[in-house]
Each structure stands twice: as structure tokens, then as C-alpha cells.
Backbone as CSV, one residue per row, in Angstrom:
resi,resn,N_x,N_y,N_z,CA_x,CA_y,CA_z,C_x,C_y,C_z
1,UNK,6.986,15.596,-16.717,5.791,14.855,-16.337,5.710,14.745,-14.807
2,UNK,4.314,15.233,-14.141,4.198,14.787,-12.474,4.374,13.709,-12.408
3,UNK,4.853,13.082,-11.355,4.586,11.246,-11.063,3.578,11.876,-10.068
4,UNK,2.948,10.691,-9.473,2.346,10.557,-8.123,1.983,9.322,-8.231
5,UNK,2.244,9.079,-6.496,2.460,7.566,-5.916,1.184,7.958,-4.720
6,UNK,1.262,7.100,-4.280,0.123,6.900,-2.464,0.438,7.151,-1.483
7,UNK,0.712,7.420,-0.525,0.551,7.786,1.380,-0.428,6.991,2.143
8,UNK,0.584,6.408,2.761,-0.552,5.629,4.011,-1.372,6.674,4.252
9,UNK,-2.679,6.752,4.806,-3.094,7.783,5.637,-4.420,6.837,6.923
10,UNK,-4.183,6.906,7.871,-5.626,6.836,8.742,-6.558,7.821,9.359
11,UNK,-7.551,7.638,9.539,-8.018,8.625,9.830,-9.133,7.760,11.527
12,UNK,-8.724,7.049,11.753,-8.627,5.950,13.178,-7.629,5.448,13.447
13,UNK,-8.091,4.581,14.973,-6.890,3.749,15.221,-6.893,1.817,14.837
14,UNK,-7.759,2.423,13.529,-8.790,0.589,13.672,-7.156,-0.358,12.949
15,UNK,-6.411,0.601,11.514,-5.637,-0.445,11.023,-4.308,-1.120,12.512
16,UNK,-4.235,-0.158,13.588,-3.396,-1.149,14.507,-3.913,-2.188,14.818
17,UNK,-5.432,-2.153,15.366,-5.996,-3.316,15.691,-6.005,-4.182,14.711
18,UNK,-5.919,-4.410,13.261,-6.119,-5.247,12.204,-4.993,-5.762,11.400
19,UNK,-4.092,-5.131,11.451,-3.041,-5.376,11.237,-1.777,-5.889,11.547
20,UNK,-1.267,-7.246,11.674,0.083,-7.636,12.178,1.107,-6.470,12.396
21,UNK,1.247,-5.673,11.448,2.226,-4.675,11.323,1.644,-3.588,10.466
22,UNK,1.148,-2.103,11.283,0.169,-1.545,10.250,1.332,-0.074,10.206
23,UNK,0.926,-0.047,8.142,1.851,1.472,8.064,2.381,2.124,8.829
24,UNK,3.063,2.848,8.822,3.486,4.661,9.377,2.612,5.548,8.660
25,UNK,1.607,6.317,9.284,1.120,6.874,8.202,2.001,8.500,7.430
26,UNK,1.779,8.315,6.630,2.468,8.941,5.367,3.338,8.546,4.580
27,UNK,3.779,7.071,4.802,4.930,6.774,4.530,4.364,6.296,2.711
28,UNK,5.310,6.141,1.490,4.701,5.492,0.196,4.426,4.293,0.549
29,UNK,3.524,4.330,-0.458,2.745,2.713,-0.390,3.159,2.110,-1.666
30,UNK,2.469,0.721,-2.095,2.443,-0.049,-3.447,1.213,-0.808,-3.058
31,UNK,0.589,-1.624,-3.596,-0.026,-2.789,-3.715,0.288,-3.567,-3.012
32,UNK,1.499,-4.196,-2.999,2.009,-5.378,-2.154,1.528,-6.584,-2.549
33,UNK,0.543,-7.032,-3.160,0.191,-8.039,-3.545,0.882,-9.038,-3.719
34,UNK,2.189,-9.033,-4.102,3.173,-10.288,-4.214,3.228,-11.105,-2.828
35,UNK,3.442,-10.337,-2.122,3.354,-11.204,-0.865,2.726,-12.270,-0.666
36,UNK,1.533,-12.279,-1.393,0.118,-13.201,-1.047,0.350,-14.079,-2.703
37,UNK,1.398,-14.077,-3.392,1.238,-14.961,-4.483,1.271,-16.470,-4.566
38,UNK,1.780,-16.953,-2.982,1.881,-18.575,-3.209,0.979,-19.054,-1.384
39,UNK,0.087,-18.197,-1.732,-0.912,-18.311,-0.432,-2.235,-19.141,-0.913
40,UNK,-2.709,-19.710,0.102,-4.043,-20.859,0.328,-4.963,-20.529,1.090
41,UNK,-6.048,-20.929,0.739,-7.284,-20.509,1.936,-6.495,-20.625,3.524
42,UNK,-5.231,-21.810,3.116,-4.959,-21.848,4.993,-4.384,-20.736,5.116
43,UNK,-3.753,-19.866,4.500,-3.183,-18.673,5.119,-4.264,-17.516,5.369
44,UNK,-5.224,-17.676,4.964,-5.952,-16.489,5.399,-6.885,-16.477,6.595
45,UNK,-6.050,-16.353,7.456,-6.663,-16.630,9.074,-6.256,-15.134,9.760
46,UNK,-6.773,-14.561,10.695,-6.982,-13.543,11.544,-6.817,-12.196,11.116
47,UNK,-5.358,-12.148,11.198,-4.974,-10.501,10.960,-3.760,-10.956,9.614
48,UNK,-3.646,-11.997,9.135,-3.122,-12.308,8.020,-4.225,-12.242,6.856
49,UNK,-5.075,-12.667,6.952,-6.470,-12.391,6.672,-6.871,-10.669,5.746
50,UNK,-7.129,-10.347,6.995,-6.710,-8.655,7.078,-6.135,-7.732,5.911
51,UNK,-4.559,-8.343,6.040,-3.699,-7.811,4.949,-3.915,-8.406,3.635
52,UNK,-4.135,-9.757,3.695,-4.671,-9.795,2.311,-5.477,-8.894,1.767
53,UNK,-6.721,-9.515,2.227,-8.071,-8.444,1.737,-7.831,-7.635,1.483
54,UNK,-7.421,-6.575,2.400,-7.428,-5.052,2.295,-6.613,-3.690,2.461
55,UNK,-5.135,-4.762,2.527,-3.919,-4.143,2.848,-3.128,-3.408,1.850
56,UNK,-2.884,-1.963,1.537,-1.834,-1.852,1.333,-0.509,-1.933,1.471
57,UNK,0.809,-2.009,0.993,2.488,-2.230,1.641,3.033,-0.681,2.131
58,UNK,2.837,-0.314,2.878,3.867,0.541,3.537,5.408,0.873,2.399
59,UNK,6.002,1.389,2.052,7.776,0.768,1.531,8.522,1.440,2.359
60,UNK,8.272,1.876,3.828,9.267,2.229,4.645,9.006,1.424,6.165
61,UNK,7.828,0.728,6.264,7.840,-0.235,7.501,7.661,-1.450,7.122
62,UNK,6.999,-1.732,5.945,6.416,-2.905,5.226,5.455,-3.480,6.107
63,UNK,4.699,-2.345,6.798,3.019,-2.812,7.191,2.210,-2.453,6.275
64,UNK,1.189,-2.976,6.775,-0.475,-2.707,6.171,-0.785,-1.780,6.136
65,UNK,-1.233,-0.877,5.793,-2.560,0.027,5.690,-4.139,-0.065,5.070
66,UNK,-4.816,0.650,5.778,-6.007,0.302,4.359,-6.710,1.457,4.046
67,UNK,-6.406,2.776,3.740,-6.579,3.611,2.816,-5.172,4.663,2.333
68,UNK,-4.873,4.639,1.455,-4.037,5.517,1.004,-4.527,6.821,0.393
69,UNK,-3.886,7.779,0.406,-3.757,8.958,0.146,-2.872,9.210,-1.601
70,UNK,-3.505,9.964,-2.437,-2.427,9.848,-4.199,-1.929,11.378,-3.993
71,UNK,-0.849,11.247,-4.069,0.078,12.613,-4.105,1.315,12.450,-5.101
72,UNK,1.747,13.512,-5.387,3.236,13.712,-6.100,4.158,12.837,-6.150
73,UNK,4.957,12.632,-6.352,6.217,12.272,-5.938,7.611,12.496,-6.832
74,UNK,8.767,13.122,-6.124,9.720,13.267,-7.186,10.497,12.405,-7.875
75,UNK,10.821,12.016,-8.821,11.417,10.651,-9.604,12.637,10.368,-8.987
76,UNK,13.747,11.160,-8.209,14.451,10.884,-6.971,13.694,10.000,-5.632
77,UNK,13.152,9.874,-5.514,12.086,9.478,-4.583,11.404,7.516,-4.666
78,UNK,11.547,7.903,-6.298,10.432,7.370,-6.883,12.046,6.211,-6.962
79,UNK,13.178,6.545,-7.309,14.458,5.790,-7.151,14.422,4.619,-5.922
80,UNK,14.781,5.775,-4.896,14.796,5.769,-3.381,14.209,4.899,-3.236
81,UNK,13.036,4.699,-3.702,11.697,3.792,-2.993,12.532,2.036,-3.498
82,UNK,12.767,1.988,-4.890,13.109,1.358,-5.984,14.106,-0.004,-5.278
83,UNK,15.103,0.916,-4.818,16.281,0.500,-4.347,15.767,-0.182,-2.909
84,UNK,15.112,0.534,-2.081,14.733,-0.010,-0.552,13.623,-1.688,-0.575
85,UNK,13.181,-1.125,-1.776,11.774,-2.659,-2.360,12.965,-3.935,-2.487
86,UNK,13.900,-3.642,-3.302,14.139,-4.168,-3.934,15.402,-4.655,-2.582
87,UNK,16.004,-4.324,-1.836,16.376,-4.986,-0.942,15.607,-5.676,-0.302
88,UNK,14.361,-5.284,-0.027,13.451,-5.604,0.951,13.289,-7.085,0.053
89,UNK,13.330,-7.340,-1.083,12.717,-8.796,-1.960,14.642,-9.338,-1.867
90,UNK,15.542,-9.367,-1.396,17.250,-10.069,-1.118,16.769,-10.355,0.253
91,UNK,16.038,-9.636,1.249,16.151,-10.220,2.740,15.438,-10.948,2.698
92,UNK,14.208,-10.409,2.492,12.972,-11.279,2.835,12.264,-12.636,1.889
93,UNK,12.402,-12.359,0.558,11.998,-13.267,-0.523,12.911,-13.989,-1.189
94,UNK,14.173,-14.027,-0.782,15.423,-14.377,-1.365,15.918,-14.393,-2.458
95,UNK,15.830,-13.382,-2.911,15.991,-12.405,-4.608,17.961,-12.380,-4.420
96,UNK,18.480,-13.096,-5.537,20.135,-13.153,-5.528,20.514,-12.012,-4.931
97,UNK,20.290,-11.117,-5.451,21.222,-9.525,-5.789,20.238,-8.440,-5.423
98,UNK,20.357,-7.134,-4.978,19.913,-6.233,-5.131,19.482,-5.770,-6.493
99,UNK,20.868,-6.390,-7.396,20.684,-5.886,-8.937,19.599,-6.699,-9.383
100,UNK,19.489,-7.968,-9.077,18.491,-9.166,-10.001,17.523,-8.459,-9.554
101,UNK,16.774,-7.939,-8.171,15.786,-7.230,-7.614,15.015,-5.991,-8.024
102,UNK,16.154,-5.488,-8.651,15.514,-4.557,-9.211,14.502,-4.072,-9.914
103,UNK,14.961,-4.905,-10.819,13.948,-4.687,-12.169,12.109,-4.749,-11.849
104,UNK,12.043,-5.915,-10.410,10.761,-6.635,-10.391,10.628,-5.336,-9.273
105,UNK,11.546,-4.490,-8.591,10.996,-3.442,-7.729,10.119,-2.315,-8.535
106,UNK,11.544,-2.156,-9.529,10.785,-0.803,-10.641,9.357,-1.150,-11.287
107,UNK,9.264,-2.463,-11.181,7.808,-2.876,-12.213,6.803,-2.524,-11.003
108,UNK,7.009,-3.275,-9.832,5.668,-2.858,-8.679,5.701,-1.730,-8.728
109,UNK,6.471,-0.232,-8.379,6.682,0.961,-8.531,5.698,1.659,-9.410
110,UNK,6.591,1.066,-10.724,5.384,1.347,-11.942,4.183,1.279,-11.889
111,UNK,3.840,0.025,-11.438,2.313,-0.471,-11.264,1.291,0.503,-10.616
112,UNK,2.002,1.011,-9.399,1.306,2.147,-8.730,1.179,3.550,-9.243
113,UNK,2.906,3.892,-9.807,2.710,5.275,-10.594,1.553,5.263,-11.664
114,UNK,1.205,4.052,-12.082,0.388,3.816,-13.545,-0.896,3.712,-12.466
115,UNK,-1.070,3.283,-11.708,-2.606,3.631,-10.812,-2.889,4.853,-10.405
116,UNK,-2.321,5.444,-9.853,-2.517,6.825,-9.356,-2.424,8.050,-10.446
117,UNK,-1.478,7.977,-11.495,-1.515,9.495,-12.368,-2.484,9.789,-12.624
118,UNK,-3.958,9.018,-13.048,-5.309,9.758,-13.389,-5.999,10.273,-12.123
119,UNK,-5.678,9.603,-11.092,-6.626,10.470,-9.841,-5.584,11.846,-9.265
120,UNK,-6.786,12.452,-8.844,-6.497,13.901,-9.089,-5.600,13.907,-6.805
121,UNK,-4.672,14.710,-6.978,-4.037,14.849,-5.408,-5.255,14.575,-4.393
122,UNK,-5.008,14.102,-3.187,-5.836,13.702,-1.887,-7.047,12.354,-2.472
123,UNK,-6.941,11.692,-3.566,-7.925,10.936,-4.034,-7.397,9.766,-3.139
124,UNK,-8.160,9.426,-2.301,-8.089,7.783,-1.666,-8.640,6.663,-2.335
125,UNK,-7.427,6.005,-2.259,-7.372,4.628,-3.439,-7.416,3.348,-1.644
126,UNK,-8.775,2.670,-1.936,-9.061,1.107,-1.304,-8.342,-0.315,-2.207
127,UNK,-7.804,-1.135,-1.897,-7.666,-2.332,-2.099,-8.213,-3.516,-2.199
128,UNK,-8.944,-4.175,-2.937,-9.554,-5.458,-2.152,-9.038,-6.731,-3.607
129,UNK,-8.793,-7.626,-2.761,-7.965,-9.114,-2.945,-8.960,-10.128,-2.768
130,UNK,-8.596,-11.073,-3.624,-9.529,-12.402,-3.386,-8.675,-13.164,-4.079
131,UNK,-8.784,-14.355,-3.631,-8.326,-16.046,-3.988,-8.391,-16.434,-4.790
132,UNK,-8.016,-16.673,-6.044,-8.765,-17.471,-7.249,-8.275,-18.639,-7.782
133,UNK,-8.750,-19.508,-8.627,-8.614,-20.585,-8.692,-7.079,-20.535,-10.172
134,UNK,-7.086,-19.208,-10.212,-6.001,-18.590,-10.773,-5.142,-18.003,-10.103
135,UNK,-4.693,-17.258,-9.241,-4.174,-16.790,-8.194,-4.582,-15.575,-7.156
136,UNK,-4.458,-14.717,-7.465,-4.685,-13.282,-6.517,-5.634,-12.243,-7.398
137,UNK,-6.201,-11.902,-7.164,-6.807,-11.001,-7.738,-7.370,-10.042,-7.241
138,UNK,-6.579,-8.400,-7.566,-6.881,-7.563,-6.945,-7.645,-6.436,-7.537
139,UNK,-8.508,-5.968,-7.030,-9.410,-4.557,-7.753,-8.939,-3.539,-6.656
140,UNK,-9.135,-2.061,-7.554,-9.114,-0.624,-6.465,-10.503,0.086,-7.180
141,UNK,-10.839,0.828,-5.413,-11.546,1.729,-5.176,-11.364,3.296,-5.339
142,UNK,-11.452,3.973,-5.696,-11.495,5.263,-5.461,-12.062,6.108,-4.567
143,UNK,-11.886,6.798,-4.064,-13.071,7.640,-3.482,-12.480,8.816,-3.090
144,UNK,-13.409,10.108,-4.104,-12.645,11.215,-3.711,-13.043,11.456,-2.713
145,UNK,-12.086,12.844,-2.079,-12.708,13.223,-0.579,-14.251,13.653,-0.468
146,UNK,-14.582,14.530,-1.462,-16.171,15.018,-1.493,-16.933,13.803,-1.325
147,UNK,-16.620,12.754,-1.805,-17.546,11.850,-1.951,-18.042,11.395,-0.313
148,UNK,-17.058,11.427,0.656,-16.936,10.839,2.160,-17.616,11.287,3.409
149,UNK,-18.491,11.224,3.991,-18.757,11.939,4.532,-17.303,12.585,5.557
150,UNK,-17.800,13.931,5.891,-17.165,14.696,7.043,-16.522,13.673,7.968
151,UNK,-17.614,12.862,8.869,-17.098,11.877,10.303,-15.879,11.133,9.461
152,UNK,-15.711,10.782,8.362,-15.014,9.525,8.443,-13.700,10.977,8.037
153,UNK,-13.309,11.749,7.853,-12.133,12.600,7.957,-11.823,13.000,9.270
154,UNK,-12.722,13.306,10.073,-12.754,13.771,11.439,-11.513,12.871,12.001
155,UNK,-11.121,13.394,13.023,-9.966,13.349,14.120,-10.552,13.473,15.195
156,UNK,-11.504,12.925,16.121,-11.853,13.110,17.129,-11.353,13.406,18.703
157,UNK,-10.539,14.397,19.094,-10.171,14.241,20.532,-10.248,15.778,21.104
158,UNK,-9.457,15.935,22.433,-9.262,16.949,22.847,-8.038,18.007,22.367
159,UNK,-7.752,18.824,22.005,-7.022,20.025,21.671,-6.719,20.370,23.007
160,UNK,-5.022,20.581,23.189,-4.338,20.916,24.340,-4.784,22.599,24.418
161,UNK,-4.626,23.391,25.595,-5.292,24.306,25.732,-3.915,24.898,26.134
């Protein structure tokens, strides 16, 4: 069976400006949504704001992004990622063990492999988050490349000569 997971990708320089800490682009992504699970209207101020709304998680800088890229990925990989989340929830979220961590890494993991296998390679997947009187609630966008215009793929600069 293919897996395929997400890739930061930009195609500006707008997510630095918007972002506390924005992707590497290419690096895998997830949802990230946990982050924002015990958040209040007071946390959603500036560029915290930002990542709510419309952020994807990076899993190799643990910045923002806000369009990803759906590509392959090898189930070695798909490990790799597993293990790095799942430290990342012992430093930062204070998860006992790497081992207790796990399990809730492989499920976000999942979550994404289970988003992406129906869209077809280069399909850009959007994010958007809102507040609820229940907790977080997140929807995705699609949008294949045909659908986009040209400018918003464009790379605008000079070519070294």
C-alpha cells in the first residue's frame, strides 16, 4: 500500500511574516491541532492567532505553515516522524515517556495518512480552525494545482546569469 503524508510548501514569503515560527519548507507536516486544545479567545491574539486559524505543524521545526503539499511517504519515514512527535509531546507537553507518547504520536500520524491517501500527489491541502463552545474544530481544503491560478505558483525574481 502507498502511504502519503504532506510537505510544507510556500510559494511567498508571507508565512515568515505570520508566523511565530514558520515551517522549513518541505519538511512533513500533521494538523497540529492539539496544540490549541486548552486555548481561549485570550489566546488568539497576533501571530498566535495565525497558527491557529491556519497553521499547519511542521514535524521537523514545529512551525507553521499554511499550505501543504500530499506526497508519498515510506512507512520507515512514516516511523521516523512517529518517534520525533512523540518526543516532541515528553519536552514540550509533558507526556511521561517517549513510550506513553507514542501511541497519541502514531494516532496524529494516522490522522494525516487517513487525510491525504485519496488526494492524488502535488494536491494542496488548507487548514482552517475555529473555537467552539465544544473545543477546536478543524475543516480542510483541497485544491488541486489546475484549479490555482499560474501567479499564485509563480516564484517571482531574478535568475543568476
Amino acid at each position: 500500500m502507498t502511504l502519503k503524508l504532506a510537505r510544507a510548501i510556500h510559494f511567498d514569503e508571507s508565512d515568515r511574516n505570520v508566523f511565530a515560527s514558520p515551517a522549513r519548507t518541505g519538511e512533513w507536516c500533521i494538523s497540529g491541532g492539539f496544540e490549541f486544545s486548552d486555548w481561549t479567545e485570550g489566546d488568539l491574539t497576533g501571530k498566535a492567532r495565525q497558527a491557529f486559524a491556519n497553521g499547519w505543524l511542521g514535524l521537523e521545526t514545529f512551525g507553521r505553515v499554511t499550505f501543504v503539499a500530499v506526497t508519498q511517504i515510506e512507512e520507515a519515514e512514516v516511523e521516523a516522524l512517529t518517534a520525533l512527535l512523540a518526543q516532541h509531546f515528553v519536552t514540550y507537553y509533558g507526556a511521561p515517556s517517549v513510550d506513553a507518547a507514542r501511541p497519541v504520536a502514531k494516532e496524529e500520524l494516522a490522522q494525516m495518512v487517513d487525510l491525504c491517501a485519496d488526494h492524488a500527489p502535488n494536491c494542496l491541502l488548507t487548514v482552517a480552525r475555529e473555537l467552539t463552545e465544544a473545543g477546536v474544530r478543524e475543516s480542510f481544503r483541497m485544491i488541486q494545482p489546475q484549479d490555482a491560478g499560474l501567479e499564485q505558483f509563480a516564484i517571482h525574481g531574478d535568475l543568476p546569469e
